[in-house]
N, CA, C and O of each residue as an XYZ file, in Angstrom:
340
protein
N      -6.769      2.092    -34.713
C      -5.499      2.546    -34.171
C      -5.705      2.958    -32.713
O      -6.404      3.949    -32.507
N      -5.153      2.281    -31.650
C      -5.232      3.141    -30.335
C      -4.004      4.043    -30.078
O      -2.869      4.144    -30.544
N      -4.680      4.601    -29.206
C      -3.526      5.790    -28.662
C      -2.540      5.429    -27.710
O      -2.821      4.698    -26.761
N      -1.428      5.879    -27.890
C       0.012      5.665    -27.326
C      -0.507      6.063    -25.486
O      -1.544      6.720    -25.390
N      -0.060      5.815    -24.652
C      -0.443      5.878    -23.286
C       0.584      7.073    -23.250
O       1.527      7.243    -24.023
N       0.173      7.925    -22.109
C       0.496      9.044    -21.664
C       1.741      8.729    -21.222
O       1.693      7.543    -20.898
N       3.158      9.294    -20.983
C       4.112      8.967    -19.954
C       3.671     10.106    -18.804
O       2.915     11.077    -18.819
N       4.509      9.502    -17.832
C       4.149     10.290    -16.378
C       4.477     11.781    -16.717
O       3.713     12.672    -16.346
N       5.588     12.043    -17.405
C       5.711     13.574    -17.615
C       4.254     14.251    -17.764
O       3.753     15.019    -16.942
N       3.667     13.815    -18.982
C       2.376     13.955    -19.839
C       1.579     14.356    -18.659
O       1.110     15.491    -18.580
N       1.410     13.471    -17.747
C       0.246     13.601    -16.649
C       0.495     14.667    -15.445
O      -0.350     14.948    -14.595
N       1.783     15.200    -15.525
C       1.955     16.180    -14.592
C       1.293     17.636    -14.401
O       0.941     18.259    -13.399
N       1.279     17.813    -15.263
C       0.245     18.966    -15.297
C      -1.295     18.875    -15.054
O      -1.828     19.734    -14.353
N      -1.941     17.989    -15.540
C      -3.652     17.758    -14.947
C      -3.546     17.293    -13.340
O      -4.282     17.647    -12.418
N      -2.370     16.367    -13.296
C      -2.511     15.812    -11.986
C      -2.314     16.965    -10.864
O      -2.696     16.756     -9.713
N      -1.822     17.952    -11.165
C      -0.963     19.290    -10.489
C      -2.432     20.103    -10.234
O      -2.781     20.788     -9.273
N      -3.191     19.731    -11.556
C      -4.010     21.105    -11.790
C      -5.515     20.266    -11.426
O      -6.594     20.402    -12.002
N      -5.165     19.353    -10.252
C      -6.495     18.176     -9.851
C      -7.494     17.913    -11.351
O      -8.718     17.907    -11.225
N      -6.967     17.739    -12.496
C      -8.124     17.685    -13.652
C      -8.379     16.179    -14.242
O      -8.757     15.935    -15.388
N      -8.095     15.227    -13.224
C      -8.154     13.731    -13.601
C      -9.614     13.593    -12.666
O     -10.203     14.312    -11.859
N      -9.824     12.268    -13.256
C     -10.842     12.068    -12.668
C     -10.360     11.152    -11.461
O      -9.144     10.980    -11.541
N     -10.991     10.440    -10.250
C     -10.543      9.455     -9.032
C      -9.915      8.116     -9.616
O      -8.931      7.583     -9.102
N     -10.579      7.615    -10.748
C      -9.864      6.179    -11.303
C      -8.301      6.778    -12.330
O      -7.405      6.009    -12.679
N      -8.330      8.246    -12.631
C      -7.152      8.470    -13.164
C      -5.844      9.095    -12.699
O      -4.719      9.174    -13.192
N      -6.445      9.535    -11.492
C      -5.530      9.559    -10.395
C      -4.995      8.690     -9.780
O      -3.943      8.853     -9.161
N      -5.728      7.456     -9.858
C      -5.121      6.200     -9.032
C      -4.250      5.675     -9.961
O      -3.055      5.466     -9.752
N      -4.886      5.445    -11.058
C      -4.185      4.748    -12.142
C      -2.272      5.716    -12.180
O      -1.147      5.221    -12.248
N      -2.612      6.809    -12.120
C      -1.440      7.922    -12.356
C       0.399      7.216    -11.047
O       1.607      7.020    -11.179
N      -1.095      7.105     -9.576
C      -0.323      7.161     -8.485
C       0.268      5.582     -8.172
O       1.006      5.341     -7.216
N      -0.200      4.543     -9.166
C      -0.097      3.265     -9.280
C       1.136      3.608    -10.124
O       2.191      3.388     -9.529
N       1.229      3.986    -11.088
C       2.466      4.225    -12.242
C       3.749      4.639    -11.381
O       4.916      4.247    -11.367
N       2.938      5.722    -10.581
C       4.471      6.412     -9.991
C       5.250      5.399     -9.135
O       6.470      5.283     -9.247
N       4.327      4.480     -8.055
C       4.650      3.678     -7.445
C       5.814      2.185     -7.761
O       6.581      1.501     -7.084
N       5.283      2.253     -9.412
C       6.296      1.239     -9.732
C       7.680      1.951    -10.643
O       8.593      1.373    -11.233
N       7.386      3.500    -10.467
C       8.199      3.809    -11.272
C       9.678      4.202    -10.880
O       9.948      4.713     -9.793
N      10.760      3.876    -12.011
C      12.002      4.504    -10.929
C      11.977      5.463    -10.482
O      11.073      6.211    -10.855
N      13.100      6.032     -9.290
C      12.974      7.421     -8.572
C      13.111      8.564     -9.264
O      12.497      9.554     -8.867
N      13.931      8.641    -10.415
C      14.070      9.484    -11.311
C      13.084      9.683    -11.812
O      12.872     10.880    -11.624
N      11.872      9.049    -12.652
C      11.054      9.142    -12.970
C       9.980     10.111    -12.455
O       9.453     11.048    -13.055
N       9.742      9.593    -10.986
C       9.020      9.960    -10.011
C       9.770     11.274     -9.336
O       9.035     11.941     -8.607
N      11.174     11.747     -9.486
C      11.263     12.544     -8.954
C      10.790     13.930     -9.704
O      10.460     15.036     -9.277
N      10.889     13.452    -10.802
C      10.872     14.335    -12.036
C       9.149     14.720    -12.254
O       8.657     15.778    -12.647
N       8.466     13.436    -11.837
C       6.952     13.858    -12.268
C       6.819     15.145    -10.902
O       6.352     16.235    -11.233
N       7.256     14.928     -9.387
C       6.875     15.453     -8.667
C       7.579     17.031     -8.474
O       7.024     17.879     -7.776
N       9.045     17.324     -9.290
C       9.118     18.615     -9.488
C       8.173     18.797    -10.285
O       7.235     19.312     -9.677
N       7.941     18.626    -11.383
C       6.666     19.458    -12.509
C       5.323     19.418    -11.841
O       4.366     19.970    -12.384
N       5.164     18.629    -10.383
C       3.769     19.179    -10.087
C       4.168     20.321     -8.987
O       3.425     21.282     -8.788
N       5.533     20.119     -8.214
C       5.953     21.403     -7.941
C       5.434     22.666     -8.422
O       4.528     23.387     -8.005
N       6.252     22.760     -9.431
C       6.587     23.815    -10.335
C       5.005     24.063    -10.502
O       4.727     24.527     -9.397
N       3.797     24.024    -11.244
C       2.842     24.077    -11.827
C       2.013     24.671    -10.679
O       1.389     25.733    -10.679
N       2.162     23.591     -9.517
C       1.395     24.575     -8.418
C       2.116     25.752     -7.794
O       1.316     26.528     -7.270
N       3.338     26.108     -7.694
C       3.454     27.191     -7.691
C       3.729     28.427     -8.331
O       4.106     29.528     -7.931
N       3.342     27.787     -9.788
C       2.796     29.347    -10.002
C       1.956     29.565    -10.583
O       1.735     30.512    -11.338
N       1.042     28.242    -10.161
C      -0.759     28.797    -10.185
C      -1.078     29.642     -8.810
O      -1.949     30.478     -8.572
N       0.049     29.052     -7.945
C      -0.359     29.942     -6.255
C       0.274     31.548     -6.914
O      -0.440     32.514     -6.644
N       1.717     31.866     -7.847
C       1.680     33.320     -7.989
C       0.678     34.030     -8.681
O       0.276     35.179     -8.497
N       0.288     33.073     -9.607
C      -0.678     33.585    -10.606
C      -2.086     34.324     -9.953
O      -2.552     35.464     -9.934
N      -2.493     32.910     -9.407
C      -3.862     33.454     -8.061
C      -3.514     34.612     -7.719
O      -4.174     35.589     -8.072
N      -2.445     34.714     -6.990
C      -2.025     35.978     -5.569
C      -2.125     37.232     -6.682
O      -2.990     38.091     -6.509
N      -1.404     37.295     -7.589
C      -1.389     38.714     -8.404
C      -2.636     39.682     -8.338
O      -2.733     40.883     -8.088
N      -3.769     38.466     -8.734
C      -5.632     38.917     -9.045
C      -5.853     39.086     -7.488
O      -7.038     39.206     -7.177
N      -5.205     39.110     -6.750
C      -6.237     38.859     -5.176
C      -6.157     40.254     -4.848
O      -5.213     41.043     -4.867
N      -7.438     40.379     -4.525
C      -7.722     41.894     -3.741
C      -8.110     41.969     -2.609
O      -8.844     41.004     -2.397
N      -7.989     42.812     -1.452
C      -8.783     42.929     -0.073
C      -9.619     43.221     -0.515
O      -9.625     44.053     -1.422
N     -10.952     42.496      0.080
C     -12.360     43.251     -0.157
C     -12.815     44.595      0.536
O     -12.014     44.914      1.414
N     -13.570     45.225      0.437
C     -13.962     46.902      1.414
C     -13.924     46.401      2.810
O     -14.268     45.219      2.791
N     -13.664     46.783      3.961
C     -13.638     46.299      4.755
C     -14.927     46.292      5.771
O     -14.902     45.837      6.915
N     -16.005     46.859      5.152
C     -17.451     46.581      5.545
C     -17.963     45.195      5.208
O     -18.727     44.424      5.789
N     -17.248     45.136      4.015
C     -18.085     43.993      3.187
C     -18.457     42.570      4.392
O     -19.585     42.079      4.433
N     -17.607     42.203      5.058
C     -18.182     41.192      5.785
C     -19.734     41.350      7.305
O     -20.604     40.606      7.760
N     -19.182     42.983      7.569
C     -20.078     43.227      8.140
C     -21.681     43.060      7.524
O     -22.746     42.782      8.075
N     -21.357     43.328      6.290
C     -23.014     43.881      5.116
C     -23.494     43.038      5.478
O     -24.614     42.884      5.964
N     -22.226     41.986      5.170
C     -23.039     40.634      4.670
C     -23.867     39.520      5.482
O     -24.785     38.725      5.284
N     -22.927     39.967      6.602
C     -23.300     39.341      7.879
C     -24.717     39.568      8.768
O     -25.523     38.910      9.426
N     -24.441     41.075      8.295
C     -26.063     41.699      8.891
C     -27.128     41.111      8.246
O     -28.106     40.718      8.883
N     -26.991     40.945      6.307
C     -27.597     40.833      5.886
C     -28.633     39.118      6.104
O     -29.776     38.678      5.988
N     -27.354     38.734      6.450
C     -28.352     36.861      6.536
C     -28.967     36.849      7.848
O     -29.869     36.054      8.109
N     -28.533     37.678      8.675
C     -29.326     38.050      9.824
C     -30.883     38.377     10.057
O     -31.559     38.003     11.015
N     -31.315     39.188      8.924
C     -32.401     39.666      8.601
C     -33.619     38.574      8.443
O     -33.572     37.895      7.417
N     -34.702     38.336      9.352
C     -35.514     37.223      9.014
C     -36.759     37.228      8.115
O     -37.589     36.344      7.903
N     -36.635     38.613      7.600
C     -37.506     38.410      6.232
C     -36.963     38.728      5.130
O     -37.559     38.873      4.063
N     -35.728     38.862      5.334
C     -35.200     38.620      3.965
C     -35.053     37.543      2.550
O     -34.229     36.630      2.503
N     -35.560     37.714      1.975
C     -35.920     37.402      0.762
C     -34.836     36.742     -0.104
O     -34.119     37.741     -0.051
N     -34.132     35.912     -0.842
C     -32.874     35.663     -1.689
C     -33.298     35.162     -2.869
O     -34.094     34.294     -3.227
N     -32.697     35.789     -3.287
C     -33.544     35.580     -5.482
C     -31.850     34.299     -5.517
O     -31.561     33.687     -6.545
C-alpha cells in the first residue's frame, strides 16, 4: 500500500518551520508553482501565520542578558593562556 501524497496545506507547517529537507523543499516549491493562486495563496498565509507566532512565542522566553555579560566574555577570549574544556 503506498501513502497518499501530502497536499500543500499538509506541507505548510514543516515548510514554515524549515523541517524539509533541500530535495523537499524543491519538490514543495515546484507544486506551488504549478499550483492555482488560491491554492498557493492559502499555503503562503499558513506559513504566515506559523512564523509568526513562532516569532511571539520566541520573544515571550527572551531575556536581556546582565549587562557585563558581554564584557566577561570578551575579556575572557582575550586571555592567551586561557584554557577551554
Amino acid at each position: 500500500m503506498t501513502e497518499p501524497e501530502n497536499t500543500l496545506a499538509d506541507l505548510a507547517v514543516p515548510y514554515a518551520l524549515h523541517a524539509l529537507t533541500d530535495e523537499e523543499r524543491d519538490a514543495v516549491e515546484t507544486r506551488l508553482a504549478s499550483s492555482e493562486a488560491d491554492q498557493a495563496g492559502a499555503f503562503y498565509g499558513e506559513v504566515r501565520a506559523v512564523r509568526e507566532a513562532m516569532a511571539v512565542v520566541a520573544s515571550v522566553g527572551a531575556i536581556e542578558p546582565p549587562a557585563a555579560l558581554r564584557t566577561r566574555v570578551l575579556a575572557a577570549t582575550r586571555e592567551p593562556d586561557r584554557r577551554w574544556r
